[in-house]
N, C-alpha and C positions, 0 to 999 in steps of 0.2 A: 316074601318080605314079612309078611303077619305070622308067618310060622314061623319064624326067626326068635329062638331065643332072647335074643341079645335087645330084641326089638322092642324100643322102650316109647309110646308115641310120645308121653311126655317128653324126651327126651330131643326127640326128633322137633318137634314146637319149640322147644326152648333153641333149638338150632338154626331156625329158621327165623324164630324172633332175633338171634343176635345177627344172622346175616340182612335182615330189612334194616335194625337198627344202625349196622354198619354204612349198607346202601344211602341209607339216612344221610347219616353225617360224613359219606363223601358227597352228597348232592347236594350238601349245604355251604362243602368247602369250594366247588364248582364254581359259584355266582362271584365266591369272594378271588376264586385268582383269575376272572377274565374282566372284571373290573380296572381299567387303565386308567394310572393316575394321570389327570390332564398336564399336556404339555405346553410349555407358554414357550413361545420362541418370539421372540423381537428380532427382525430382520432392518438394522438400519444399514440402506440404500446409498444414502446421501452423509456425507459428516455436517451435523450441525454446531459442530466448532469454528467459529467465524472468527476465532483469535489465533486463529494460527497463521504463525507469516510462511510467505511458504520464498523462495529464491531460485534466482534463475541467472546463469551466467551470460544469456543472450536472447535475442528475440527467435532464435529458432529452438529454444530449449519451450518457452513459451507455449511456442506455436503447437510443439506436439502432443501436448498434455490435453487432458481431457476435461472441461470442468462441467457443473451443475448450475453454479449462478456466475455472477461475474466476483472474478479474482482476484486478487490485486497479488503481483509476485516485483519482487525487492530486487535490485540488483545488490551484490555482496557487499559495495562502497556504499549502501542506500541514496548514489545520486540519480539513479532513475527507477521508475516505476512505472510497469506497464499492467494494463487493467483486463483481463480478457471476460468477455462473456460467453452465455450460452454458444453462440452463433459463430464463434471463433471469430469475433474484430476484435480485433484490439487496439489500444489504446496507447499513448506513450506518452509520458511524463518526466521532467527532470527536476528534482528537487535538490533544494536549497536548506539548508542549517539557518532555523533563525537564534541567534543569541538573545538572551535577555540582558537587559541593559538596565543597569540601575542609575540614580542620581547623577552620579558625579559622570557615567559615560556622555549619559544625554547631555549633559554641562560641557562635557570637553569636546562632544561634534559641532555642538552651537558655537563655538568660540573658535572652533577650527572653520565651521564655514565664513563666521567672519572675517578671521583674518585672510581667506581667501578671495572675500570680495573688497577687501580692503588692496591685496596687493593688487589685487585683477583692476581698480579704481586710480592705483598709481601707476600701472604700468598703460594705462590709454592715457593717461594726464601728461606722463613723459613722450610717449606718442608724439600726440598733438602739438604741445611746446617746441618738438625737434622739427618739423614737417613745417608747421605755418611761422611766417617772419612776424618779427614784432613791430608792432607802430603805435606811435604813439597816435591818439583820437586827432583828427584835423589834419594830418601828414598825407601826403603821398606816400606809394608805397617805391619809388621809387630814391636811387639814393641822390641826395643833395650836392656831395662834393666831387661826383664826376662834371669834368665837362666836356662838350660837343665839338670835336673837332673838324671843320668841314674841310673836304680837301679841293684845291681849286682843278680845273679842267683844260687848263692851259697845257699846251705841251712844250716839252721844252726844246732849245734846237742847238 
């Protein structure tokens, strides 16, 4: 190898300096591609949407669903409403439409219940009038111009 012509040691250093430099700056690039960007992951379990209505055609549609807290499911006319919780009880409700009523409604049920208890007030007065006889204060209540006809006992021959 020393006897070699060509054989420059300079050369050879300078060869070996660029291969360490090289080794270099791949053991620099090493750290940086096993470095993992963190991952965030959010796992929700549960829906924390409490506005959701949810509907059910029957209490066996209900019954097979699975819930987390207690549920309130609609039926599709919203006249019933059944409540299920954890435990699977449930619950059953029938609801009612309340209207709102303004001024003049609350005015025309007051006047309708009146006049309700006004007819309901003449039709016992007509009652009574029809059922018990009239007398005058101080009278019997019997009448005055029949009279008692007694029949004799005799027989006849």
């Amino acid at each position: 190898m020393y006897n070699n012509a060509y054989y420059n040691p300079q050369t050879s250093i300078d060869r070996i300096n660029n291969q360490i430099a090289e080794l270099e700056r791949l053991k620099a690039q090493i750290p940086q591609q096993q470095v993992q960007p963190s991952i965030n992951q959010t796992f929700q379990l549960a829906s924390n949407n409490r506005e959701v209505i949810r509907y059910a055609n029957s209490m066996e549609e209900v019954e097979k669903d699975i819930v987390i807290g207690e549920t309130p499911y609609f039926s599709k006319d919203m006249s019933v409403v059944w409540i299920k919780n954890v435990k699977g009880d449930i619950k059953t409700y029938e609801l009612t439409e309340i209207i709102a009523k303004d001024d003049k409604d609350l005015r025309i049920e007051y006047l309708e219940a009146q006049l309700k208890e006004i007819k309901k007030g003449l039709k016992d007065e007509r009652n009574t009038t029809i059922n018990e006889p009239i007398t005058k204060s101080g009278e019997s209540e019997e009448p005055t111009n029949v009279s008692t006809i007694s029949k004799s006992t005799k027989k006849s021959k």
